[in-house]
KOLNU-323618 format. One record per residue (C-alpha): x, y, z; chain; residue in one letter; residue number from 0. Coordinates in nm, 3 decimals. Example, Ala and Ser with C-alpha at 12.3 -4.5 7.8 and 13.67 -1.06 7.14 Angstrom:
BEGIN
         X         Y         Z   unit   code   pos
     1.230    -0.450     0.780      A      a     0
     1.367    -0.106     0.714      A      s     1
//
This chain:
BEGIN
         X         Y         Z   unit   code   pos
     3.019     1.007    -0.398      A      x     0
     2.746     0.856    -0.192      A      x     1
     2.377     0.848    -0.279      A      x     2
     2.134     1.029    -0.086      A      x     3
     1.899     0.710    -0.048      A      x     4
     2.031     0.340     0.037      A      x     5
     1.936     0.057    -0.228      A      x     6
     1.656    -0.098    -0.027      A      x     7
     1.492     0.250     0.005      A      x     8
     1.547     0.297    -0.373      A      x     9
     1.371    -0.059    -0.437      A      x    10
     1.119     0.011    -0.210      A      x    11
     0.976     0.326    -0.375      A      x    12
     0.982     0.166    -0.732      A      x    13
     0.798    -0.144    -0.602      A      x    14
     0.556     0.157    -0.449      A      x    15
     0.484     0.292    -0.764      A      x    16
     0.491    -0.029    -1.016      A      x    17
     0.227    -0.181    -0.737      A      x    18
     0.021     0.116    -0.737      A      x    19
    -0.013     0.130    -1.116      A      x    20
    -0.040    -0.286    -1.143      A      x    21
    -0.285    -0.257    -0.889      A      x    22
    -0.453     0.013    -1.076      A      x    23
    -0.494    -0.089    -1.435      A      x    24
    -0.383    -0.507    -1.416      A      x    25
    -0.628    -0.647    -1.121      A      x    26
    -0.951    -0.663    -1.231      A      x    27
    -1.048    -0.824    -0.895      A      x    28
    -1.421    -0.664    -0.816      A      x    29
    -1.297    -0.724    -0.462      A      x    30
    -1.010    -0.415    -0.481      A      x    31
    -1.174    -0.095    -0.526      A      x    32
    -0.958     0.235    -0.500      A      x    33
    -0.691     0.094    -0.369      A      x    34
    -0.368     0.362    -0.258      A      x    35
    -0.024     0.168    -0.193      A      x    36
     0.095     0.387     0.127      A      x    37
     0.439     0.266     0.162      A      x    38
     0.647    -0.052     0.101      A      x    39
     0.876    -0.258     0.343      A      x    40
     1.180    -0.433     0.176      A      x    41
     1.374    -0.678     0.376      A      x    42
     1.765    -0.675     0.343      A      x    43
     1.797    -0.933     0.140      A      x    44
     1.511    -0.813    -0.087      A      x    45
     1.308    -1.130    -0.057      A      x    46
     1.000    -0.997     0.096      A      x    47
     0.810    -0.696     0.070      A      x    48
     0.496    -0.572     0.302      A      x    49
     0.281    -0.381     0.059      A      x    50
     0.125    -0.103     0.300      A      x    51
    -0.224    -0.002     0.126      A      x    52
    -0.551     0.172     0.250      A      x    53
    -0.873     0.188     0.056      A      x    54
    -1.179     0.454    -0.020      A      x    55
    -1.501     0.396    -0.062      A      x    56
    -1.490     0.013     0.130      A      x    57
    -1.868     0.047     0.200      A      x    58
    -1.886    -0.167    -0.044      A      x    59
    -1.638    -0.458     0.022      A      x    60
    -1.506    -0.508     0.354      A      x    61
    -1.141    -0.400     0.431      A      x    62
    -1.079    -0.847     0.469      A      x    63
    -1.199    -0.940     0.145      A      x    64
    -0.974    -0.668    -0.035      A      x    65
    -0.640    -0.789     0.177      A      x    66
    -0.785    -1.104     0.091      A      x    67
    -0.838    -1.036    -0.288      A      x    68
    -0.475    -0.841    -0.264      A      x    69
    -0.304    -1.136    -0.118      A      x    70
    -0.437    -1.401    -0.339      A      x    71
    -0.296    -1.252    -0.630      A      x    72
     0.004    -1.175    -0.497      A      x    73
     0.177    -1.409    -0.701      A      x    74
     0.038    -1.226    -1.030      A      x    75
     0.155    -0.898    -0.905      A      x    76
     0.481    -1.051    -0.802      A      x    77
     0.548    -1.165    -1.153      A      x    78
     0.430    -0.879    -1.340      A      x    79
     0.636    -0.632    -1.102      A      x    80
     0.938    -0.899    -1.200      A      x    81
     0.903    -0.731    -1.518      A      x    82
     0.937    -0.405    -1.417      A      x    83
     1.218    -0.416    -1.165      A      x    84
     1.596    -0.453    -1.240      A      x    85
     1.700    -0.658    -0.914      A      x    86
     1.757    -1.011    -0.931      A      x    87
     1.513    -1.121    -0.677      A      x    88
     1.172    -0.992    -0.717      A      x    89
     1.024    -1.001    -0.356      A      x    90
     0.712    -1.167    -0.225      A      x    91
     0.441    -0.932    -0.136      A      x    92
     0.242    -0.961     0.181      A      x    93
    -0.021    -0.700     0.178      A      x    94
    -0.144    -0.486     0.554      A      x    95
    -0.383    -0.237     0.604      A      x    96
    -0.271     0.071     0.683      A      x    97
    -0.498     0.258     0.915      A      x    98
    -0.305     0.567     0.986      A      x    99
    -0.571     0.780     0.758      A      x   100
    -0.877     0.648     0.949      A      x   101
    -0.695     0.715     1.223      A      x   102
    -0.520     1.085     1.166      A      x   103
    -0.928     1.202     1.016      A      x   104
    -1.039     1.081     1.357      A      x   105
    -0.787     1.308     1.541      A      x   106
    -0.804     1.587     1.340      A      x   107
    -1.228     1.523     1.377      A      x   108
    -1.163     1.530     1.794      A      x   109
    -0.929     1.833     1.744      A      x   110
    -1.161     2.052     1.500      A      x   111
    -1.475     1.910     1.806      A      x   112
    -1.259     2.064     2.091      A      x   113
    -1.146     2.378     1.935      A      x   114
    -1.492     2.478     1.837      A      x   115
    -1.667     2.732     2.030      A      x   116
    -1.947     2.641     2.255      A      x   117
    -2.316     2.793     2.172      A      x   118
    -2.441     2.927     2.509      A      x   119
//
Protein backbone atom coordinates (compact mmCIF):
# COMPACT_ATOMS: atom_id res chain seq x y z
CA UNK A 1 0.00 0.00 0.00
CA UNK A 2 1.48 3.37 -0.66
CA UNK A 3 1.85 6.19 1.84
CA UNK A 4 0.01 9.27 1.49
CA UNK A 5 3.29 11.49 1.95
CA UNK A 6 6.82 10.70 0.20
CA UNK A 7 9.92 10.24 2.68
CA UNK A 8 11.45 13.64 2.09
CA UNK A 9 8.05 15.27 2.95
CA UNK A 10 7.88 12.99 6.04
CA UNK A 11 11.57 14.20 7.08
CA UNK A 12 10.82 17.50 6.35
CA UNK A 13 7.91 17.99 8.79
CA UNK A 14 9.81 16.23 11.73
CA UNK A 15 12.88 18.44 11.14
CA UNK A 16 9.89 21.33 11.26
CA UNK A 17 8.86 20.46 14.49
CA UNK A 18 12.26 19.17 16.33
CA UNK A 19 13.69 22.80 15.00
CA UNK A 20 10.85 24.65 16.27
CA UNK A 21 11.05 23.14 19.77
CA UNK A 22 15.23 23.21 19.71
CA UNK A 23 14.86 26.57 18.67
CA UNK A 24 12.43 27.18 21.38
CA UNK A 25 13.77 25.81 24.61
CA UNK A 26 17.86 24.89 23.49
CA UNK A 27 19.13 28.44 21.93
CA UNK A 28 19.57 30.76 24.40
CA UNK A 29 20.94 33.20 21.77
CA UNK A 30 19.49 36.87 23.01
CA UNK A 31 19.72 37.46 19.26
CA UNK A 32 16.50 34.87 18.39
CA UNK A 33 13.44 36.13 19.88
CA UNK A 34 10.01 34.38 18.97
CA UNK A 35 11.15 32.65 16.40
CA UNK A 36 8.21 30.37 14.19
CA UNK A 37 9.89 27.64 11.78
CA UNK A 38 7.38 28.14 8.64
CA UNK A 39 8.36 25.27 6.58
CA UNK A 40 11.45 23.13 5.80
CA UNK A 41 13.17 22.25 2.40
CA UNK A 42 14.87 18.78 2.23
CA UNK A 43 17.04 17.99 -0.68
CA UNK A 44 16.81 14.40 -2.24
CA UNK A 45 19.53 13.13 -0.88
CA UNK A 46 18.69 14.57 2.58
CA UNK A 47 21.94 16.47 2.96
CA UNK A 48 20.65 19.92 3.21
CA UNK A 49 17.79 21.49 4.65
CA UNK A 50 16.53 25.37 4.24
CA UNK A 51 14.97 26.12 7.57
CA UNK A 52 12.08 28.66 6.49
CA UNK A 53 11.43 30.90 9.77
CA UNK A 54 9.78 34.39 10.42
CA UNK A 55 9.96 36.29 13.65
CA UNK A 56 7.55 38.64 16.04
CA UNK A 57 8.35 41.27 17.87
CA UNK A 58 11.99 42.05 15.75
CA UNK A 59 11.80 45.71 16.97
CA UNK A 60 14.15 44.68 18.96
CA UNK A 61 16.85 42.79 16.92
CA UNK A 62 16.99 43.21 13.34
CA UNK A 63 15.64 40.38 11.04
CA UNK A 64 20.02 39.98 9.96
CA UNK A 65 21.29 39.48 13.27
CA UNK A 66 18.61 36.66 14.06
CA UNK A 67 19.44 34.73 10.50
CA UNK A 68 22.74 35.57 11.61
CA UNK A 69 22.41 34.23 15.24
CA UNK A 70 20.24 31.17 13.52
CA UNK A 71 22.96 30.34 11.12
CA UNK A 72 25.86 30.44 13.42
CA UNK A 73 24.55 27.82 15.45
CA UNK A 74 23.49 25.82 12.94
CA UNK A 75 25.90 23.31 13.67
CA UNK A 76 24.44 22.98 17.39
CA UNK A 77 21.00 22.57 16.08
CA UNK A 78 22.26 20.18 13.47
CA UNK A 79 23.65 17.91 16.11
CA UNK A 80 21.03 18.08 18.59
CA UNK A 81 18.25 17.43 15.79
CA UNK A 82 20.82 14.28 14.94
CA UNK A 83 19.44 13.09 18.06
CA UNK A 84 16.09 13.30 17.35
CA UNK A 85 15.83 12.04 13.80
CA UNK A 86 16.05 8.35 12.62
CA UNK A 87 17.75 8.98 9.07
CA UNK A 88 21.25 8.36 8.59
CA UNK A 89 22.26 11.71 7.41
CA UNK A 90 21.20 14.52 9.51
CA UNK A 91 21.06 17.55 7.05
CA UNK A 92 22.78 20.90 7.22
CA UNK A 93 20.53 23.73 7.96
CA UNK A 94 20.65 26.99 6.10
CA UNK A 95 18.21 29.31 7.64
CA UNK A 96 15.83 32.21 5.16
CA UNK A 97 13.44 34.56 6.10
CA UNK A 98 10.25 33.99 5.20
CA UNK A 99 8.32 37.11 4.43
CA UNK A 100 5.08 35.78 3.21
CA UNK A 101 3.31 37.04 6.69
CA UNK A 102 4.63 40.64 6.33
CA UNK A 103 3.62 40.35 3.14
CA UNK A 104 -0.11 38.57 3.19
CA UNK A 105 -0.91 41.45 6.55
CA UNK A 106 0.06 44.04 3.97
CA UNK A 107 -2.49 42.73 1.41
CA UNK A 108 -5.09 41.94 3.52
CA UNK A 109 -4.25 45.84 5.15
CA UNK A 110 -4.71 47.26 1.20
CA UNK A 111 -7.81 44.99 0.84
CA UNK A 112 -9.65 45.88 4.29
CA UNK A 113 -8.32 50.09 2.96
CA UNK A 114 -10.22 49.56 -0.40
CA UNK A 115 -13.28 47.86 0.75
CA UNK A 116 -13.99 50.44 3.35
CA UNK A 117 -16.58 52.92 2.75
CA UNK A 118 -15.71 56.44 2.02
CA UNK A 119 -16.94 59.30 4.65
CA UNK A 120 -18.49 62.03 2.43
Amino acid sequence: MPREFSRSKRVEAQIQRELAQLIQFALKDPRVGLVTVSGVEVSRDLAYAKVYVTALGTEEHSVEEMLEALNHAAGFLRRELGKHLTTRVTPQLTFIYDASVEQGASLSALIDAAVAPKDK
